[in-house]
C-alpha positions as CSV (number, residue, x, y, z in Angstrom):
1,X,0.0,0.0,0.0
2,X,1.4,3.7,-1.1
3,X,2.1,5.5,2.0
4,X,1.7,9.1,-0.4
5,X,3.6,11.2,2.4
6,X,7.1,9.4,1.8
7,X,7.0,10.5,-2.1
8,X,7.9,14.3,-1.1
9,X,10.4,13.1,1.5
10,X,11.9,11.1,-1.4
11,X,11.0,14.5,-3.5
12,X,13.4,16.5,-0.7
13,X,16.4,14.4,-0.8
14,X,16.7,14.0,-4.1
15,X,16.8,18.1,-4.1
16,X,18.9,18.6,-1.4
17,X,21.5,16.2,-1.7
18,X,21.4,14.6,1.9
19,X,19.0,12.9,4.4
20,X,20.2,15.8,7.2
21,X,19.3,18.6,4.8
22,X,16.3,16.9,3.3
23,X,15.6,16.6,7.3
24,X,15.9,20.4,8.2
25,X,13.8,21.3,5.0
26,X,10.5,18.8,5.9
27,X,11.3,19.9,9.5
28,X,11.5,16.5,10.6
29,X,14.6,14.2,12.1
30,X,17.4,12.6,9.8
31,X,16.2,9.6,11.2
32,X,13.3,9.6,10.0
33,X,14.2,10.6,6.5
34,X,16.7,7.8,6.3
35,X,14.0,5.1,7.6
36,X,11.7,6.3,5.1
37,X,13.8,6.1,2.4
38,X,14.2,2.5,3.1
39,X,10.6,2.0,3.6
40,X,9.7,3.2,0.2
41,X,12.6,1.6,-1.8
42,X,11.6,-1.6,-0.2
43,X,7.8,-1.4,-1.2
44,X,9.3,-1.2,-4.9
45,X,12.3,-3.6,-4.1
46,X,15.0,-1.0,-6.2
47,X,16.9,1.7,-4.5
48,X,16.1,4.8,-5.5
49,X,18.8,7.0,-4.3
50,X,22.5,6.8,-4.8
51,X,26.1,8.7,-3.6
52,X,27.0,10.6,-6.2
53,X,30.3,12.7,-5.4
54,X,29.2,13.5,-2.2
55,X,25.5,14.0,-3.1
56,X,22.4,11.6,-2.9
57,X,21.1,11.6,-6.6
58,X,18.5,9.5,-7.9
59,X,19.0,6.1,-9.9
60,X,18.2,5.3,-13.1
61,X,15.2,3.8,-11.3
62,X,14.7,6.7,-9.2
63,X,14.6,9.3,-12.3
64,X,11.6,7.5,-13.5
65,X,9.8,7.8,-9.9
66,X,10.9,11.0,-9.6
67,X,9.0,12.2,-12.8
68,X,6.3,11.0,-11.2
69,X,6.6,12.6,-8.1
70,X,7.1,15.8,-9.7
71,X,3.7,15.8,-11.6
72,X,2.2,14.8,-8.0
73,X,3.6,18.0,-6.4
74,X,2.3,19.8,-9.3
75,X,-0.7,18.5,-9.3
76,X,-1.5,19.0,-5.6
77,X,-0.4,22.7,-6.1
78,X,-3.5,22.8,-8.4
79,X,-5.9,21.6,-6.2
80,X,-4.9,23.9,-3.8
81,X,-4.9,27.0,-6.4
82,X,-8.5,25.7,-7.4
83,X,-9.5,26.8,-3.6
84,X,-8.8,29.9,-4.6
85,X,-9.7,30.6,-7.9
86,X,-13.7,29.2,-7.1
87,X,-13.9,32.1,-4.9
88,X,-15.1,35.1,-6.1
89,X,-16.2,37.1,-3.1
90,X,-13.9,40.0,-2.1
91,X,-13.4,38.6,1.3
92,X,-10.3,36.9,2.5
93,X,-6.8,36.6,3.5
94,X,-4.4,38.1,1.0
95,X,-0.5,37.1,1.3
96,X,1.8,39.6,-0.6
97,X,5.5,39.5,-0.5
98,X,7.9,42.5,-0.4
99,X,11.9,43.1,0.4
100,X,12.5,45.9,3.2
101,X,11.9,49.4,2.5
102,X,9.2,48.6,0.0
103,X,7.3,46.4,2.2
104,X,7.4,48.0,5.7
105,X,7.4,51.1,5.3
106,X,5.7,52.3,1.6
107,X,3.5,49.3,1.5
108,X,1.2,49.4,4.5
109,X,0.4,53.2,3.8
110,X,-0.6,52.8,0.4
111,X,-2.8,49.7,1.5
112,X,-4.7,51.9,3.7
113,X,-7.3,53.1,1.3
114,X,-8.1,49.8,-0.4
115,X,-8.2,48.3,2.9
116,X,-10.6,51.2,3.8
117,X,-12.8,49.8,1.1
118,X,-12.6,46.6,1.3
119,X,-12.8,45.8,5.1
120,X,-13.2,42.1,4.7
121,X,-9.8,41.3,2.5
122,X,-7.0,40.6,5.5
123,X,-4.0,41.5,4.3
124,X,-0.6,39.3,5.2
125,X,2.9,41.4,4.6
126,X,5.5,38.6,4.1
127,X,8.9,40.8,4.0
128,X,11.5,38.5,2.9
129,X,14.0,39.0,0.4
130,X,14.0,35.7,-0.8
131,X,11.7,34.9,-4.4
132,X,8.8,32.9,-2.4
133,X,7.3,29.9,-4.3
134,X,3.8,31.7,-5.7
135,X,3.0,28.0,-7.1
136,X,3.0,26.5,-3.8
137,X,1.2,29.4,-2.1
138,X,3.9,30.9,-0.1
139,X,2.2,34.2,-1.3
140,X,-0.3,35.1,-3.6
141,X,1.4,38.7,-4.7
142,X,4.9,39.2,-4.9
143,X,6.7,42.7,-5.2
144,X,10.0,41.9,-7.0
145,X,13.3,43.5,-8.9
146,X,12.9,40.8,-11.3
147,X,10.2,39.1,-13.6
148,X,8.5,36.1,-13.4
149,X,11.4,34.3,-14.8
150,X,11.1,31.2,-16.2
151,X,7.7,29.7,-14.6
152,X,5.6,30.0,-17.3
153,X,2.6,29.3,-14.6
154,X,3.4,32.8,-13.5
155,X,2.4,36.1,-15.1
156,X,3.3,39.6,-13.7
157,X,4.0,43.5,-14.9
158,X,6.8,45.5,-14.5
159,X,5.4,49.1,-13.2
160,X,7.3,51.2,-12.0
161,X,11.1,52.1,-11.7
162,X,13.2,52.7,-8.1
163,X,16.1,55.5,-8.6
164,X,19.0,54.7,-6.0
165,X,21.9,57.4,-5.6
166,X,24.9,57.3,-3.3
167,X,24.8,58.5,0.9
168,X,26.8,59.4,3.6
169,X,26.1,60.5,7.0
170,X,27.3,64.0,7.7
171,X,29.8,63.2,10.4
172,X,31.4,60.7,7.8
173,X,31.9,63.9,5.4
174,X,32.8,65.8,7.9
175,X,35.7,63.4,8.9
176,X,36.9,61.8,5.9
177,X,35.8,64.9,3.0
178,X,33.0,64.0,-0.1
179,X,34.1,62.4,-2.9
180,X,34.1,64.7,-6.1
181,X,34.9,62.1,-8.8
182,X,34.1,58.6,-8.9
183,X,37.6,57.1,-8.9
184,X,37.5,59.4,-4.8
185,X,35.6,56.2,-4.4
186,X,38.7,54.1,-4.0
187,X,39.8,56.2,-0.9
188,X,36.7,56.0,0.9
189,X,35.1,53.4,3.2
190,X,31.9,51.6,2.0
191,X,29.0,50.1,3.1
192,X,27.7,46.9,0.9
193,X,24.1,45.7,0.4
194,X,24.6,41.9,-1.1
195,X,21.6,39.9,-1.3
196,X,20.8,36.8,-3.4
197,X,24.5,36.6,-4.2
198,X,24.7,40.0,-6.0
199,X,26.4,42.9,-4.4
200,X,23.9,46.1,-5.1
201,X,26.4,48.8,-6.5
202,X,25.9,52.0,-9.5
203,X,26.7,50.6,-13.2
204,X,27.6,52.9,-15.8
205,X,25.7,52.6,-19.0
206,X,27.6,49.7,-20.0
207,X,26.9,47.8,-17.3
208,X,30.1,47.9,-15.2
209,X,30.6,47.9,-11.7
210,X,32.0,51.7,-10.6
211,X,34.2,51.9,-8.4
212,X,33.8,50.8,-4.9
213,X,35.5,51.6,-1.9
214,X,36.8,49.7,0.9
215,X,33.8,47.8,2.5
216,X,33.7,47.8,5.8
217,X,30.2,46.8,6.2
218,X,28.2,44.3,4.7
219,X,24.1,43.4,5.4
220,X,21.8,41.4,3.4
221,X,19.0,43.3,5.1
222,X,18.2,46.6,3.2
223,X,17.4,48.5,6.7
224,X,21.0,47.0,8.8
225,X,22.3,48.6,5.2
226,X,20.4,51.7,5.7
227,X,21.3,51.9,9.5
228,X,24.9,51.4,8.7
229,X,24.7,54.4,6.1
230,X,23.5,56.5,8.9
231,X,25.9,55.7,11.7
232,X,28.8,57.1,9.1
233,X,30.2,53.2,8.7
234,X,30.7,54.4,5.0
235,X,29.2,55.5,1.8
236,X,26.4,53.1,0.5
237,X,23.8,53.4,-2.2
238,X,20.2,54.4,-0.6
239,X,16.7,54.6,-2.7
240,X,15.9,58.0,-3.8
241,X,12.5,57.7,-2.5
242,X,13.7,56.5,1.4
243,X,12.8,59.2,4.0
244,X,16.2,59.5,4.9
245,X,16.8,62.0,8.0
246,X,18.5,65.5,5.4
247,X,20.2,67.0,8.8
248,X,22.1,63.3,8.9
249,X,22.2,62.2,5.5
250,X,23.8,63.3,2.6
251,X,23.4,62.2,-1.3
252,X,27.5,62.6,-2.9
253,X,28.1,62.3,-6.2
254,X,24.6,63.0,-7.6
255,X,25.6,62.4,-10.5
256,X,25.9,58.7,-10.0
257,X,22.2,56.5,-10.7
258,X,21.2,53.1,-10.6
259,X,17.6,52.3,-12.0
260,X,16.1,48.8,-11.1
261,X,12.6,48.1,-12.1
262,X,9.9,46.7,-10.0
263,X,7.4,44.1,-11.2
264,X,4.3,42.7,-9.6
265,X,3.9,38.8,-10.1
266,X,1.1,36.1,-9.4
267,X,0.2,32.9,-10.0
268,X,-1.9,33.0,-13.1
269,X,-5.0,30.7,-11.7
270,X,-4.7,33.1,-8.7
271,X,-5.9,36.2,-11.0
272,X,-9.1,34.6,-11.4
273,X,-9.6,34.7,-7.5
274,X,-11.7,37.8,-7.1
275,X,-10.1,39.3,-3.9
276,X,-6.3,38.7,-5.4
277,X,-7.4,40.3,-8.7
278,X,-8.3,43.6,-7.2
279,X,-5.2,43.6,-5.0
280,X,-3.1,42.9,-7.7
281,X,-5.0,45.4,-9.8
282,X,-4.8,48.3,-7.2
283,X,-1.2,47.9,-6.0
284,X,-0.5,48.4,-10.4
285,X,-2.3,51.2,-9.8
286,X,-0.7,52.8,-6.7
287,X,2.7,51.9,-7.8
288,X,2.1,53.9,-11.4
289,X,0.8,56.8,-9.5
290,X,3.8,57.2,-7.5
291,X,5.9,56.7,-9.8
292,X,7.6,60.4,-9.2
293,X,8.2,59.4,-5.7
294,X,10.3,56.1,-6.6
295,X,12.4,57.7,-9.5
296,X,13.7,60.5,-8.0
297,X,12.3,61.2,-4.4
298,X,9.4,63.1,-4.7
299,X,6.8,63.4,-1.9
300,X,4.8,60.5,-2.2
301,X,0.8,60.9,-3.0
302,X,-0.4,58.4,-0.6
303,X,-0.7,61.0,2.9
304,X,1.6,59.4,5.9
305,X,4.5,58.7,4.2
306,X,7.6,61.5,5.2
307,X,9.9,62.5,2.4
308,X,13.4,63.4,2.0
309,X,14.7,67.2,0.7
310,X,17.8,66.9,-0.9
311,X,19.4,68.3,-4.2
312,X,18.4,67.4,-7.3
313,X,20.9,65.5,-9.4
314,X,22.1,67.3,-12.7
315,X,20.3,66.5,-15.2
316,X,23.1,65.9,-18.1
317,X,25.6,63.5,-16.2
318,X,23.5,61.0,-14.7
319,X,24.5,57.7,-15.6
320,X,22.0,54.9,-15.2
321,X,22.3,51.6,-15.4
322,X,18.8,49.0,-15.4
323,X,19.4,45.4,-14.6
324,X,15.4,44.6,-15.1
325,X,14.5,43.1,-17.8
């Protein structure tokens, strides 16, 4: 008799590369996993897995099952998206996915007035700066600096673009002089936001890295990043549209500009759900409207929000530089 929970411990290991990481993953012990294992390859009298340079990859065998198990997973993702897209009441929890600065602090303002009118949609701020699974429901909206990628289950628009200059606090200036040309850079200390695996810098319009100072601070969490500007670690590359504190915080070089887009992605049976249609719909909407605000700092329309006053970058030298496709 199948015993259907082992096919997505099977599913795990074979992704992970090892019972103890297939373990921490399913949130269960490497025990367990391993006795598992043994349970299903002995029901189908084959082993399924093999050590592979250090890895547990599938058999011959075990490529065929897996096949299988992959449809399963994606099959069960669609009975679960089928909850969703029968409803058609504007009522319900909505789960929506944004990085810092975006997320927690632009995000819950602008929700206000659709939450105003639609009292019954809950909404759920994931802030995370991973790419949450929209397939498997992790979230139903996702805020990102990329597309949908690849999935072809997954459809989204890009609608807005985020201008990000270059900031120091005052006592850092103060102490160390601005930089007036970008090779200053070199004799400066930096501050460095890395996250996925890609250190966020300026480009120039051919798509090469400027040049960077002397890190001495590094953060995969935009506000630590943001923090560390402001406690005059180093200069480190700030949105335009931040409220950052003007009697702390300067903008140098304002020439220097990095553009990244910002797209809005679902899960394209989720559209069809009433409730996620008109949140996807409105945040579209919002985003467009304050476009201004995201490019270059403006005050933003949506009232709550503070703004930053700072000088206005000349207009001929900007260099920008969008990684979005």
């Amino acid at each position: 008799m199948n015993n259907w929970s082992d096919y997505p411990i099977f599913l795990a290991v074979t992704q992970t590369g090892s019972l103890t990481a297939a373990s921490a993953s399913l949130g269960i012990s490497q025990p367990t996993v391993g006795r598992r294992m043994k349970a299903l390859e002995s029901r189908f009298g084959a082993p399924l897995i093999k050590k592979e340079k250090g890895r547990l990859t599938p058999t011959e065998f075990g490529h065929l099952v897996l096949d299988h198990v992959r449809r399963m997973e994606n099959e069960a993702d669609a009975i679960t998206r089928s909850c969703a897209t029968l409803e058609r009441s504007l009522a319900g929890p909505i789960t929506i996915t944004a990085s810092e600065g975006l997320g927690d602090w632009w995000l819950p303002v602008a929700l206000k007035p659709f939450c105003q009118a639609h009292p019954d949609i809950i909404i759920d701020l994931n802030i995370d700066i991973r790419a949450l699974n929209l397939a498997q429901r992790e979230a139903d909206i996702a805020l990102r600096w990329i597309g949908p990628g690849s999935q072809n289950s997954l459809i989204g628009r890009r609608v807005t673009s985020f201008g990000f200059g270059l900031f120091a606090a005052k006592d850092y200036i103060n102490k160390y002089g601005e930089p007036q040309t970008m090779d200053d850079l070199l004799n400066h200390s930096g501050v460095k936001l890395e996250m996925t695996g890609t250190s966020f810098w300026p480009l120039d319009d051919q798509g090469a890295t400027l040049p960077m100072p002397r890190f001495v601070f590094k953060s995969n969490s935009i506000l630590a990043h943001q923090n560390a500007v402001a406690a005059g670690y180093g200069i480190g590359m700030l949105p335009l549209a931040d409220p950052h504190d003007e009697n702390n915080i300067i903008r140098v070089l304002p020439e220097i500009e990095r553009v990244e887009g910002l797209w809005v992605v679902a899960h394209e049976d989720l559209k069809k759900s009433a409730r996620i249609r008109a949140v996807f719909d409105y945040l579209i909407t919002a985003l467009q409207k304050d476009g201004d605000h995201f490019k270059t700092g403006a005050p933003s329309v949506f009232d709550g929000h503070p703004h930053p006053v700072r000088d206005t970058a000349p207009e001929t030298t900007v260099k920008i530089r969008s990684t979005a496709a």
